[in-house]
C-alpha positions as a LaTeX table, in Angstrom:
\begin{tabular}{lrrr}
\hline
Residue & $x$ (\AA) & $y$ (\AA) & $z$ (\AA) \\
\hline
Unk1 & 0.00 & 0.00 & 0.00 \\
Unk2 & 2.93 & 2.31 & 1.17 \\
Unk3 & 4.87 & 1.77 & $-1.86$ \\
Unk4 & 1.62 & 2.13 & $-4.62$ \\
Unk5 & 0.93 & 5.24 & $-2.83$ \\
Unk6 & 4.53 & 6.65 & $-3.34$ \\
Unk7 & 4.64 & 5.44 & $-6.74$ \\
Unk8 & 1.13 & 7.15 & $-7.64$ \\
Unk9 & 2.33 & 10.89 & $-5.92$ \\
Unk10 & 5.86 & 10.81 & $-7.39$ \\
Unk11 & 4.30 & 10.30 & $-10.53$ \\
Unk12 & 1.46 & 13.56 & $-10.00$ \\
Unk13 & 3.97 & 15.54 & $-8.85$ \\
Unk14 & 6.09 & 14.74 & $-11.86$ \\
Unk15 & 3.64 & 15.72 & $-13.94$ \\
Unk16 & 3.12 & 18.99 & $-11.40$ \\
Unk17 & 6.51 & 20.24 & $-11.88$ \\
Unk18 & 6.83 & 19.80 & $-15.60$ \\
Unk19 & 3.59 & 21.37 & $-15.98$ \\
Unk20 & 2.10 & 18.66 & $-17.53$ \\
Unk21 & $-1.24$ & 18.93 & $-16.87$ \\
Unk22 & $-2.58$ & 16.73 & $-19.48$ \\
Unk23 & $-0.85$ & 13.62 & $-17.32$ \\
Unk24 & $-3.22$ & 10.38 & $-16.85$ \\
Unk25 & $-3.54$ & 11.07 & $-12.94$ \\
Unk26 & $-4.52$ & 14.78 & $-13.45$ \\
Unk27 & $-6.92$ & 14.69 & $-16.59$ \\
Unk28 & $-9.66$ & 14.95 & $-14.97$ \\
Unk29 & $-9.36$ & 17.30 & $-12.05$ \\
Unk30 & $-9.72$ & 21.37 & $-13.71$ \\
Unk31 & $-8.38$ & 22.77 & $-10.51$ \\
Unk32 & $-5.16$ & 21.43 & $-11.33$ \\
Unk33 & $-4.28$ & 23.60 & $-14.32$ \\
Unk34 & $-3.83$ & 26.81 & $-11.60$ \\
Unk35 & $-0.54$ & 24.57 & $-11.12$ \\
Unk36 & 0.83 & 25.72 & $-14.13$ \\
Unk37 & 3.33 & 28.05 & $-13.92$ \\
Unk38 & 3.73 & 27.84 & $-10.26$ \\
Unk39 & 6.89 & 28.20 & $-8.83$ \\
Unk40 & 7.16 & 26.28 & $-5.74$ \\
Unk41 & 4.35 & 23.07 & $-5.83$ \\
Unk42 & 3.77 & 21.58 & $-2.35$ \\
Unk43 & 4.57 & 17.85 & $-2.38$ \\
Unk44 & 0.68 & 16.61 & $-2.82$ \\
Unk45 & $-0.81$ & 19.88 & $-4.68$ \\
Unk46 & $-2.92$ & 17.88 & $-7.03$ \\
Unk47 & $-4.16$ & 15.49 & $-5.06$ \\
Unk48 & $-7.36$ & 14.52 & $-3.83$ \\
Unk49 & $-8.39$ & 13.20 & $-0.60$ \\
Unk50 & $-11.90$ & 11.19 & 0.51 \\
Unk51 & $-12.07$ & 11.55 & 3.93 \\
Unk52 & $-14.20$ & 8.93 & 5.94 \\
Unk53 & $-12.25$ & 9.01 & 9.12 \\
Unk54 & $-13.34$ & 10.31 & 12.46 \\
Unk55 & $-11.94$ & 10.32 & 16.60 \\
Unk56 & $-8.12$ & 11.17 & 16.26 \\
Unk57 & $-5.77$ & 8.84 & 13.91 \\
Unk58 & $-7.90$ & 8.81 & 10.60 \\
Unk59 & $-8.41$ & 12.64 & 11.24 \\
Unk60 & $-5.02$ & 13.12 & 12.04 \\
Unk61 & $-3.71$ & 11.55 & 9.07 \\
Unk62 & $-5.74$ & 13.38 & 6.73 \\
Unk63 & $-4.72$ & 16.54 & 7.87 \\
Unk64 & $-1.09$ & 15.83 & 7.70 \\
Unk65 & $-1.95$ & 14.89 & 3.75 \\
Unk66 & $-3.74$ & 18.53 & 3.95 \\
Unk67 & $-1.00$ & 20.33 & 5.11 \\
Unk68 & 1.41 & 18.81 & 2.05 \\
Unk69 & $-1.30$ & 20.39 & $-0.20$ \\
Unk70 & $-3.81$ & 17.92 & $-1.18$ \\
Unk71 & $-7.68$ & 18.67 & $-1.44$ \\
Unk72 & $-9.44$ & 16.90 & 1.83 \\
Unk73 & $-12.68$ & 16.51 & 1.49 \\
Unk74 & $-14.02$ & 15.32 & 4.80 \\
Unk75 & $-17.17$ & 13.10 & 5.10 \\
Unk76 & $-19.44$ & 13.24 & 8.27 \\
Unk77 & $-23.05$ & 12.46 & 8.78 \\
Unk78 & $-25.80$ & 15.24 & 9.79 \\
Unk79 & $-26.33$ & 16.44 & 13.16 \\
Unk80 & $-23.59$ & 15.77 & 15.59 \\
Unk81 & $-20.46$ & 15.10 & 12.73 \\
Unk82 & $-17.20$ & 13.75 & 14.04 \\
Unk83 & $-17.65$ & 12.52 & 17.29 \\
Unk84 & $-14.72$ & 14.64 & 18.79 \\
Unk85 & $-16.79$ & 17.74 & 17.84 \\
Unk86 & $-18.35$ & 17.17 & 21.37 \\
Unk87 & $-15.75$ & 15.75 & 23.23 \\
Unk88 & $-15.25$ & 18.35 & 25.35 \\
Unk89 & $-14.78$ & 20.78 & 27.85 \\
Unk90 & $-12.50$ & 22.48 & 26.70 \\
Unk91 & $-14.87$ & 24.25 & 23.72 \\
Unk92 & $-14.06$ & 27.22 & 21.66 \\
Unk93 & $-17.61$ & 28.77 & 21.12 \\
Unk94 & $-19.00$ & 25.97 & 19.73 \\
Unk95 & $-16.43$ & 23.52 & 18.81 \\
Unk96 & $-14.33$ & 20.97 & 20.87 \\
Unk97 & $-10.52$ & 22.12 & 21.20 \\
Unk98 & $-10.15$ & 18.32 & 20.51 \\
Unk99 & $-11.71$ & 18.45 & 17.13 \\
Unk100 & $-9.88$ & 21.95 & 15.98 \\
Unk101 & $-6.47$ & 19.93 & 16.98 \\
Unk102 & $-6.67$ & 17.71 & 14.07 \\
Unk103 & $-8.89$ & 19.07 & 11.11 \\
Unk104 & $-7.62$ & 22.23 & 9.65 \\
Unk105 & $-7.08$ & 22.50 & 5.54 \\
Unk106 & $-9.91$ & 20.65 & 5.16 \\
Unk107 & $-13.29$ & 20.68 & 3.50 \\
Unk108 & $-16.63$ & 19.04 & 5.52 \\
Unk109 & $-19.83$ & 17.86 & 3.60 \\
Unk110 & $-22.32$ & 16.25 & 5.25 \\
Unk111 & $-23.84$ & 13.18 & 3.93 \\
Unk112 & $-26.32$ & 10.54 & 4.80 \\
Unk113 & $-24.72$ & 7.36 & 4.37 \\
Unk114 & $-27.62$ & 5.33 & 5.06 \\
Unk115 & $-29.56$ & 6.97 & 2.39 \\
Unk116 & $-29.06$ & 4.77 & $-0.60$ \\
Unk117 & $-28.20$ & 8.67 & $-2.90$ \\
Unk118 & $-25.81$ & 9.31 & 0.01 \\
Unk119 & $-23.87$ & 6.25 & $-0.73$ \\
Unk120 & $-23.96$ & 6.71 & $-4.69$ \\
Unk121 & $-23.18$ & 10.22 & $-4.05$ \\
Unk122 & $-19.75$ & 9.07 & $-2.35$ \\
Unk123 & $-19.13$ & 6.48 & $-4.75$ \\
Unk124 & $-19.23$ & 9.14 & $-7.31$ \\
Unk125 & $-16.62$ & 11.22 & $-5.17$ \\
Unk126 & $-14.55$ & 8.12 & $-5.23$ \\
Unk127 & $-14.42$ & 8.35 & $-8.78$ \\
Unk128 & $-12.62$ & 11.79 & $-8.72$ \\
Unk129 & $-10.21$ & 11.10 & $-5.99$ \\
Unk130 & $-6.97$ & 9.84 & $-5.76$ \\
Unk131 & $-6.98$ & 8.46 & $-1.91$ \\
Unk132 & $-9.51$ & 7.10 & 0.27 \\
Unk133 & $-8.97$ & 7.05 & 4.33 \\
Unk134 & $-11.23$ & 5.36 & 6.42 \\
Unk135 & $-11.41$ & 3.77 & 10.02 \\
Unk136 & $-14.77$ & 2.22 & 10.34 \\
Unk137 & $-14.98$ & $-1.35$ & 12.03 \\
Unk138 & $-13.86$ & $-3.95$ & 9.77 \\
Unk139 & $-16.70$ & $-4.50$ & 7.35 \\
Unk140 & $-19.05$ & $-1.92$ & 8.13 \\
Unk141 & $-18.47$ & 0.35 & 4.64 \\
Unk142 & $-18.82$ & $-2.99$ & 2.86 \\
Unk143 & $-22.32$ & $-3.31$ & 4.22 \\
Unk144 & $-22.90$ & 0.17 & 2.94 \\
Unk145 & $-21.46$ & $-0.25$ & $-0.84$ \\
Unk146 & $-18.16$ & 1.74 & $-0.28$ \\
Unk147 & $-15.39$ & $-1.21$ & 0.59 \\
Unk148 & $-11.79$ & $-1.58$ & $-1.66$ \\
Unk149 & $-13.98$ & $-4.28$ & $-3.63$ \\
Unk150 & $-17.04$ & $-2.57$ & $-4.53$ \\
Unk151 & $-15.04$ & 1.48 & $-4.97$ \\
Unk152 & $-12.13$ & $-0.24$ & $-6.80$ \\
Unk153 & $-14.73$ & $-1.49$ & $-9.77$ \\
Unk154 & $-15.69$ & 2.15 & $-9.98$ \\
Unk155 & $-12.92$ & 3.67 & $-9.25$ \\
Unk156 & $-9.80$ & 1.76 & $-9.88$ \\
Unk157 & $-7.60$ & 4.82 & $-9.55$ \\
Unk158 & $-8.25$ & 5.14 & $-5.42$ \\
Unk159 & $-5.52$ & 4.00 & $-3.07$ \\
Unk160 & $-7.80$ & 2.68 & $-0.29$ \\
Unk161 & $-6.59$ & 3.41 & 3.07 \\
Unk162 & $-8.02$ & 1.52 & 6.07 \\
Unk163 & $-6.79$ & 2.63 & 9.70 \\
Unk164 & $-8.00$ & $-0.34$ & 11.96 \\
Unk165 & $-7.13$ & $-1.73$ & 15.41 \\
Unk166 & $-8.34$ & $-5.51$ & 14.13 \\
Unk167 & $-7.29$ & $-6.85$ & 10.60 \\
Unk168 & $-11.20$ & $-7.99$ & 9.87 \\
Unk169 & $-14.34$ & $-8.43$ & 11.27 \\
Unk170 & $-13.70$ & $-12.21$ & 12.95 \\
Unk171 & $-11.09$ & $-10.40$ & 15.35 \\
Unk172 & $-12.45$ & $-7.30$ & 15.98 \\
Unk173 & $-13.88$ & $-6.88$ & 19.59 \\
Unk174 & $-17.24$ & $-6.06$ & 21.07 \\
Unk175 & $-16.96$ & $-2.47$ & 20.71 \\
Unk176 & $-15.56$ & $-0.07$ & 18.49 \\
Unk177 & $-11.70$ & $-0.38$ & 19.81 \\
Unk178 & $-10.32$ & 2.95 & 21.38 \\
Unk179 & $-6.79$ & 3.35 & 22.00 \\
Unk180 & $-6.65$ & 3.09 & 25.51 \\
Unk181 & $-8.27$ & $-0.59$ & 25.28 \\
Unk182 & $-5.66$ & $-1.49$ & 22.80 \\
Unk183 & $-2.69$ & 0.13 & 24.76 \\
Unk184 & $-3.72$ & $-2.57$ & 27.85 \\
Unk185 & $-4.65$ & $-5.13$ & 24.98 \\
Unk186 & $-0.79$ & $-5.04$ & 23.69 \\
Unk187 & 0.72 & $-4.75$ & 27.06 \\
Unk188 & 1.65 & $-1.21$ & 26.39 \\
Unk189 & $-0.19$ & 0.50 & 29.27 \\
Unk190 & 1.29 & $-1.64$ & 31.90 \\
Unk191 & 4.62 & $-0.98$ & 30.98 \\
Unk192 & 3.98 & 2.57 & 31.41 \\
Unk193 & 2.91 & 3.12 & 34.63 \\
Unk194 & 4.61 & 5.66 & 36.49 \\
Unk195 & 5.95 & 3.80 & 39.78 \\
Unk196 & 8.70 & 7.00 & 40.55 \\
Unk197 & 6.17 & 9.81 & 39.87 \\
Unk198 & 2.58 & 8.65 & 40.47 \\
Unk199 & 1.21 & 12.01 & 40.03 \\
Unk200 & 2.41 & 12.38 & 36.36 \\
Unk201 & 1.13 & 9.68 & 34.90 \\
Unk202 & $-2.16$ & 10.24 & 32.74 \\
Unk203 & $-4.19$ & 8.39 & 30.82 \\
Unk204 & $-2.69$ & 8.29 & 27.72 \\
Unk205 & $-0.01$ & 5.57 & 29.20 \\
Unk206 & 3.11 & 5.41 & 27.44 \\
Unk207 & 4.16 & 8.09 & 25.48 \\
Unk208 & 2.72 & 10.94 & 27.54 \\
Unk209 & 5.35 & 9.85 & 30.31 \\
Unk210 & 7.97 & 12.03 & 29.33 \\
Unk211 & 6.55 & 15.49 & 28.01 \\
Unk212 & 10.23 & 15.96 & 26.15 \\
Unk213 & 9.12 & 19.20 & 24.80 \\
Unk214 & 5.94 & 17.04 & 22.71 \\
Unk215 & 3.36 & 14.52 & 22.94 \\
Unk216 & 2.89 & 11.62 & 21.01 \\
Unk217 & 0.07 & 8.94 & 20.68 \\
Unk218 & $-0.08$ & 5.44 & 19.93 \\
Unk219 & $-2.71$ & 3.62 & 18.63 \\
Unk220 & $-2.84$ & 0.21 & 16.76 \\
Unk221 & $-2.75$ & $-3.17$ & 17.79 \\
Unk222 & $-0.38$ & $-4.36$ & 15.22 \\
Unk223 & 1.69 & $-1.06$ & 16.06 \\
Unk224 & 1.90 & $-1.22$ & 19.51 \\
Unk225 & 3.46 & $-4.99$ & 19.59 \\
Unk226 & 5.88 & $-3.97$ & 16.85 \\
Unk227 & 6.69 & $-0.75$ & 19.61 \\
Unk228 & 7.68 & $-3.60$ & 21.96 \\
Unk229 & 10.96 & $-4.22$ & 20.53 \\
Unk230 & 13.74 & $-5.29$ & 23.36 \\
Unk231 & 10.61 & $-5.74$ & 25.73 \\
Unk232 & 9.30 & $-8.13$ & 23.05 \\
Unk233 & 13.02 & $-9.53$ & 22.52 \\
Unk234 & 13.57 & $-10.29$ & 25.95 \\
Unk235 & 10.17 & $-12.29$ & 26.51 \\
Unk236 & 11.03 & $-14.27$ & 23.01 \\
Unk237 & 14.18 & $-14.85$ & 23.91 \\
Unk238 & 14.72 & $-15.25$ & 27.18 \\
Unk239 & 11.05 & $-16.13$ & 28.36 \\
Unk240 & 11.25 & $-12.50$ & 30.49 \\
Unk241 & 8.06 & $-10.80$ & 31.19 \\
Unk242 & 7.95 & $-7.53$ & 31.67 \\
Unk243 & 7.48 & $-5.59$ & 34.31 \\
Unk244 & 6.48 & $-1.75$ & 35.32 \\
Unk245 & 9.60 & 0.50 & 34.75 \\
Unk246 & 7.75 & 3.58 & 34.78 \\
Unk247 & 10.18 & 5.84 & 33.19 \\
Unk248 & 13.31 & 3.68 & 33.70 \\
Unk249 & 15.26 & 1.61 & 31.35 \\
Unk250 & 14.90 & $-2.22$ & 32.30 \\
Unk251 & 18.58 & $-2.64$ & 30.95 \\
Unk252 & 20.28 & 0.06 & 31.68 \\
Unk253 & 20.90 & 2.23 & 35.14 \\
Unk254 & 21.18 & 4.90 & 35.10 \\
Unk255 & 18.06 & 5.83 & 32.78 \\
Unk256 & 14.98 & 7.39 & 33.55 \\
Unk257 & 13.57 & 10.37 & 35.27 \\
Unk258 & 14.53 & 12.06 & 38.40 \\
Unk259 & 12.56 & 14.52 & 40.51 \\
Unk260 & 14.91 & 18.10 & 41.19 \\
Unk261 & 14.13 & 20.57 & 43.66 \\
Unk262 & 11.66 & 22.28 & 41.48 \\
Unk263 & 10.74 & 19.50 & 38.80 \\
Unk264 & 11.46 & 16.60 & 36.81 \\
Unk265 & 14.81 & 15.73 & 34.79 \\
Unk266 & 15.59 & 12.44 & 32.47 \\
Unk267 & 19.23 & 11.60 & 32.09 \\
Unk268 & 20.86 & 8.51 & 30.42 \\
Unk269 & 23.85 & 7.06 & 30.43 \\
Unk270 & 23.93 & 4.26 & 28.00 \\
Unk271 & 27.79 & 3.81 & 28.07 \\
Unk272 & 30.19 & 3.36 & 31.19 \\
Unk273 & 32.06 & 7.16 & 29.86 \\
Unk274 & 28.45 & 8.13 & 29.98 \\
Unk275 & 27.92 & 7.25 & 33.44 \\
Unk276 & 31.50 & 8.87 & 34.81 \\
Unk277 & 30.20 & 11.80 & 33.48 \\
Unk278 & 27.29 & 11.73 & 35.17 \\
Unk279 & 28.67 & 10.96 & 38.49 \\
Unk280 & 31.26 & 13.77 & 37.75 \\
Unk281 & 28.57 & 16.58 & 37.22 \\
Unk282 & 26.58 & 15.37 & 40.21 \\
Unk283 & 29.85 & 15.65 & 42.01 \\
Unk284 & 30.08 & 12.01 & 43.10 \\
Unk285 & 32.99 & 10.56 & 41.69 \\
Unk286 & 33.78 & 8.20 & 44.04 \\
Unk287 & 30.78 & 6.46 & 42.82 \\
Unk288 & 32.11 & 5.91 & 39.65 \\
Unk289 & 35.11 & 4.16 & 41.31 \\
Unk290 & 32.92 & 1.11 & 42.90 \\
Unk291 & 33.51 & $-2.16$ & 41.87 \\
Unk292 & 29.99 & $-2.95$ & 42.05 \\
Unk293 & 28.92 & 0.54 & 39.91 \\
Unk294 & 31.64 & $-0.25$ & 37.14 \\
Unk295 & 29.89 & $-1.83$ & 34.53 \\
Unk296 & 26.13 & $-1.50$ & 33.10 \\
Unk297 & 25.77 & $-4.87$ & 34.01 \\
Unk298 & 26.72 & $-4.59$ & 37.72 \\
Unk299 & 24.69 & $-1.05$ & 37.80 \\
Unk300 & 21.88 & $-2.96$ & 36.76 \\
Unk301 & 21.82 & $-5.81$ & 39.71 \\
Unk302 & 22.67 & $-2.74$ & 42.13 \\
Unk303 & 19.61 & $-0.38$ & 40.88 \\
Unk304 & 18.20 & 0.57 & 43.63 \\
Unk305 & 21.00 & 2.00 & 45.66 \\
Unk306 & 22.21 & 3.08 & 42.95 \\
Unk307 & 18.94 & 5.32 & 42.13 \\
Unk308 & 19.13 & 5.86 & 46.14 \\
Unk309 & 22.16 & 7.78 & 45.72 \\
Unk310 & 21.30 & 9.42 & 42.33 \\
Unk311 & 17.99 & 10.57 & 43.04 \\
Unk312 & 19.06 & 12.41 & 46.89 \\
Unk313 & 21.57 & 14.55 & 44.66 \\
Unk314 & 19.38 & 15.66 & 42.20 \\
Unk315 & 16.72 & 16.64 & 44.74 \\
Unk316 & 19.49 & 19.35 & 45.97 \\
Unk317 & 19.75 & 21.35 & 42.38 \\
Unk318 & 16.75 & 22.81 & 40.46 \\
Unk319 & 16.56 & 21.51 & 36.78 \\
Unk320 & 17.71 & 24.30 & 34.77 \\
Unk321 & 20.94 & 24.17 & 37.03 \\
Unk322 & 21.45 & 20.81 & 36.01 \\
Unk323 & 20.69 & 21.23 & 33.13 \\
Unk324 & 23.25 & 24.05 & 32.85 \\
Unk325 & 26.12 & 21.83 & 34.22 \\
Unk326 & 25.40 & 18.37 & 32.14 \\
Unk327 & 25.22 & 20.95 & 29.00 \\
Unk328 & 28.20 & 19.73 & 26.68 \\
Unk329 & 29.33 & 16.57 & 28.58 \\
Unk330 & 27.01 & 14.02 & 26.15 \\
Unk331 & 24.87 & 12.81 & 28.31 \\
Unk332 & 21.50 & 12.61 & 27.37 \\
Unk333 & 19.01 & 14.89 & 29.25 \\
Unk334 & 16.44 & 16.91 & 29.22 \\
Unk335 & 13.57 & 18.67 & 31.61 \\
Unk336 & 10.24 & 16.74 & 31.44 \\
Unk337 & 8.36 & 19.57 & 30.67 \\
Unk338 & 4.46 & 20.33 & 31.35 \\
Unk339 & 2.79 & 21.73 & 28.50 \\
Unk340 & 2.74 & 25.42 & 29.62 \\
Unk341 & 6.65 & 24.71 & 29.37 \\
Unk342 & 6.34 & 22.79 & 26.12 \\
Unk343 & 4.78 & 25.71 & 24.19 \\
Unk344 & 6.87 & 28.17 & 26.30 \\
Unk345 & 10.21 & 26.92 & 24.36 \\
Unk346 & 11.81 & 29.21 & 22.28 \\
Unk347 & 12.00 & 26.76 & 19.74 \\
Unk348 & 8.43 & 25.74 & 19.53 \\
Unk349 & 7.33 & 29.74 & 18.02 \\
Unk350 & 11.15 & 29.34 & 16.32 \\
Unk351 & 9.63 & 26.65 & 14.21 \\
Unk352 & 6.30 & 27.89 & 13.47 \\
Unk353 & 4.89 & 24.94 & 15.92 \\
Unk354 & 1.73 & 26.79 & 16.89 \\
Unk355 & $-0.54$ & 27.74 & 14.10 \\
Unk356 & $-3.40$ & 30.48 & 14.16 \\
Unk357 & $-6.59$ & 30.74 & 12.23 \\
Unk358 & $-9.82$ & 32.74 & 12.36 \\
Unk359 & $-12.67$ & 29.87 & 12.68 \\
Unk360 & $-15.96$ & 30.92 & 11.27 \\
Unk361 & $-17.72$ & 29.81 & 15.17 \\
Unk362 & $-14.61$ & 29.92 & 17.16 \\
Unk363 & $-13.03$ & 33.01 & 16.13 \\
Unk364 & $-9.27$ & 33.06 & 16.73 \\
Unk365 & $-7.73$ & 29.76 & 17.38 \\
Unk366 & $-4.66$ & 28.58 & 17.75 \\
Unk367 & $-3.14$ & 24.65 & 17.20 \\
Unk368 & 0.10 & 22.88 & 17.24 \\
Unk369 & 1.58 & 22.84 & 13.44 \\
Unk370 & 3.22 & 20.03 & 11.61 \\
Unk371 & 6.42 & 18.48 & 12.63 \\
Unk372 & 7.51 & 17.69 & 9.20 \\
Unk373 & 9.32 & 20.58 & 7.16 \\
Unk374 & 11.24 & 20.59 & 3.43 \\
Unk375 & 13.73 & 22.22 & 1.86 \\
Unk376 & 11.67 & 22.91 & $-1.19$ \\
Unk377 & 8.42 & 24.81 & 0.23 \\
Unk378 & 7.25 & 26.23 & 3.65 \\
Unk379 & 3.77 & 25.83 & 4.78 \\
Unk380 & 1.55 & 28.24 & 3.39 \\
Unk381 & $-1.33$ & 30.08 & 5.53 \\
Unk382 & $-3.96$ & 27.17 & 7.00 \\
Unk383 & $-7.44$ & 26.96 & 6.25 \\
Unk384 & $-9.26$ & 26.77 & 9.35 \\
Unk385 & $-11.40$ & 23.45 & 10.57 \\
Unk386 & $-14.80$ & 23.48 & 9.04 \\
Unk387 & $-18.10$ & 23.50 & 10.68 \\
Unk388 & $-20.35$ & 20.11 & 9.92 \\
Unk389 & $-21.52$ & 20.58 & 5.92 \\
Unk390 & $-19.61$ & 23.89 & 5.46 \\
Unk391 & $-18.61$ & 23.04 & 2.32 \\
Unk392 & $-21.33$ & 20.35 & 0.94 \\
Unk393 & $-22.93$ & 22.33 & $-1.96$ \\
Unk394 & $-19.42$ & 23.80 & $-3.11$ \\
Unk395 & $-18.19$ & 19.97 & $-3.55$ \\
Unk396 & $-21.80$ & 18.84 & $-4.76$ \\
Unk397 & $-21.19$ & 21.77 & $-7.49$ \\
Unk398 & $-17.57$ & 22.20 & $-8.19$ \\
Unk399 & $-16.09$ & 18.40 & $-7.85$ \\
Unk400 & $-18.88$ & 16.71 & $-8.65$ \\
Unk401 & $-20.55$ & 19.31 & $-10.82$ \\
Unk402 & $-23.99$ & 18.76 & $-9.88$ \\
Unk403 & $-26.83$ & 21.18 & $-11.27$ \\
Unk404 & $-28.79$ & 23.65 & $-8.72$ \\
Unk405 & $-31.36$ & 21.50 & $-9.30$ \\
Unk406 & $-30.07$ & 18.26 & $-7.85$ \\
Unk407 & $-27.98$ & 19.89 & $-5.51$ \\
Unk408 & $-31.57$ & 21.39 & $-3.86$ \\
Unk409 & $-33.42$ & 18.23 & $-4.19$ \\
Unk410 & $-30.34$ & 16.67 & $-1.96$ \\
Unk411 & $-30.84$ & 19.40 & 0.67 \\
Unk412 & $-34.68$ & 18.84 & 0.53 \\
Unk413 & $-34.55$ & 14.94 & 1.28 \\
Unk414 & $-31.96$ & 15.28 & 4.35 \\
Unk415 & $-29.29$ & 13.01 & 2.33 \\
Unk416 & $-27.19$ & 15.75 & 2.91 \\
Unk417 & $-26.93$ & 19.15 & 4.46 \\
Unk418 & $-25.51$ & 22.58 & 3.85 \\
Unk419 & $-24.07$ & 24.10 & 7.15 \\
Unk420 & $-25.88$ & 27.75 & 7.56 \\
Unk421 & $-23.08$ & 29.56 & 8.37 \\
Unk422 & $-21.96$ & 29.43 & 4.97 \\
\hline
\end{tabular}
């Protein structure tokens, strides 16, 4: 899947650069020929996106394919939309801050995909797309006429994209999977619990341990036991089941967080020179000069006086004063930062990391920006995330071309709707 879709967008944006307009992939999208003559083309300008993901990783994905310049047209039924729209407090007037996180530079129709016409009418978008995303449970599209089997005979063009927790209906549980179910499903969860530092630990598990300046999520089944790795490696090898480390390294000491006098530092040493250092910034050489403290190995069957010793020294400094003295001796470190601190960094507004746009309900909002950047274009202003059907009668009319006529008797029969605000 990974590789067809590379193939297909080196290929459009190929054609992009040479201004070839008339390529196979483009033909038949008119909006493309504004390309001409451009100077810089963002990686997927050309592209279009079907959109019929909601929650957080379908939605997150899409967005990341917005950013890069393709044409996200985002699906959602009538009436409440994506369910993240209400997944709040926090709201910004009338929209969740969890929903504005994850669906700017993109367009929202609203369609009935019960309603037999609201079905066709997304098989027809099919047609004049490029990529479909989706993250329904296993099965339930192909119950509605829009699975790989039935779009691909219409549309054989699509790269079909499905973002699942279960590879197919017989393994899929109950009810619809969430992440956090999945995180305890793959043993993830449990290996993150915070036995040091109780009251940091939130719900998100594992990769909200360490606030190193961002947060990251995880999500699939299939992912999360690949994420294993050594933890994985040591139970297949060596029959070892894990246990809680909390922030600390199971293999190496020392390796994890420690508490200051004002907050929370990480430090590793995964090298013997690594650890002299340490001991030499936290002024306890001798340490380094113990037979039982020599090796990683020995640290490791002595952890917890080790830690003992470690942890009562680093209560007596503040973290940007150790911070300040393990600067240039190459040991890893770094302040575990609360988010206040995270989007406090100079190099968070440096990097253009927080991105604001006037919502048509929200007014003025603000939302972290992409991580990835290129050498060949910079990220141009964002269009802000939609309100439910904001843009249903422009796609009904301009992608699918759709008279006045058919576009009312739509809006008449419920199978979709038009957002009033626009």
């Amino acid at each position: 899947m990974c590789a067809k879709l590379l193939s297909r967008l080196t290929t459009v944006r190929a054609c992009l650069l040479q201004g070839n307009v008339g390529c196979s992939y483009l033909r038949r999208r008119p909006f493309t020929s504004d390309i001409k003559g451009r100077q810089k083309v963002r990686p997927l300008d050309g592209v279009k996106v079907l959109d019929l993901t909601r929650v957080l990783a379908g939605p997150f994905a899409t967005m990341i394919l917005g950013d890069l310049g393709a044409e996200v047209i985002k699906v959602e039924r009538p009436g409440p939309g994506d369910d993240t729209r209400a997944w709040g407090p926090p709201f910004v007037g009338e929209e969740s801050a969890y929903f504005l996180s994850v669906n700017r530079n993109k367009k929202s129709i609203a369609v009935n995909l019960k309603d037999p016409e609201g079905a066709k009418l997304v098989t027809e978008l099919a047609t004049r797309c490029d990529i479909l995303v989706e993250n329904y449970l296993p099965g339930k599209l192909d119950e509605m006429g829009l699975g790989y089997k039935q779009l691909s005979q219409v549309a054989p063009q699509i790269i079909y994209c499905s973002i699942s927790v279960w590879i197919s209906k017989k393994t899929v549980m109950a009810q619809d999977s969430k992440s956090s179910s999945v995180s305890f499903h793959s043993h993830m969860k449990l290996l993150s619990a915070m036995r040091e530092f109780p009251e940091l630990t939130k719900q998100w598990g594992v990769m909200n341990l360490l606030r190193f300046k961002s947060l990251f999520f995880f999500f699939f089944f299939f992912f999360q036991v690949a994420c294993l790795t050594h933890i994985a490696s040591n139970y297949l090898n060596a029959g070892k089941e894990a246990r809680r480390w909390g922030t600390a390294h199971e293999s190496i000491v020392p390796y994890q967080g420690f508490r200051t006098k004002d907050g929370y530092l990480i430090v590793g040493s995964g090298n013997n020179q690594q650890f002299f250092s340490v001991c030499k910034v936290l002024n306890l050489n001798n340490l380094a000069e113990i037979p039982k403290y020599k090796t990683n190995n020995l640290r490791v069957q002595h952890r917890k006086e080790l830690l003992k010793l470690l942890s009562d020294r680093f209560l007596e400094e503040s973290t940007d004063e150790w911070l300040r003295r393990f600067e240039d001796t190459g040991v890893p470190c770094g302040p575990i930062n609360t988010i206040q601190q995270v989007f406090s960094d100079p190099q968070v507004a440096h990097n253009g990391l927080i991105l604001e746009m006037d919502h048509p309900t929200s007014g003025r909002i603000a939302v972290a920006g992409p991580a990835v950047r290129f050498s060949s274009f910079q990220f141009g202003k964002p269009t802000s995330p939609p309100v439910i059907g904001q843009h249903t009668v422009e796609v009904l009319r301009d992608t699918l071309g759709y008279s006045e006529d058919v576009i009312n008797a739509l809006l008449a029969s419920r199978t979709v709707i038009q957002n009033t605000v626009h």
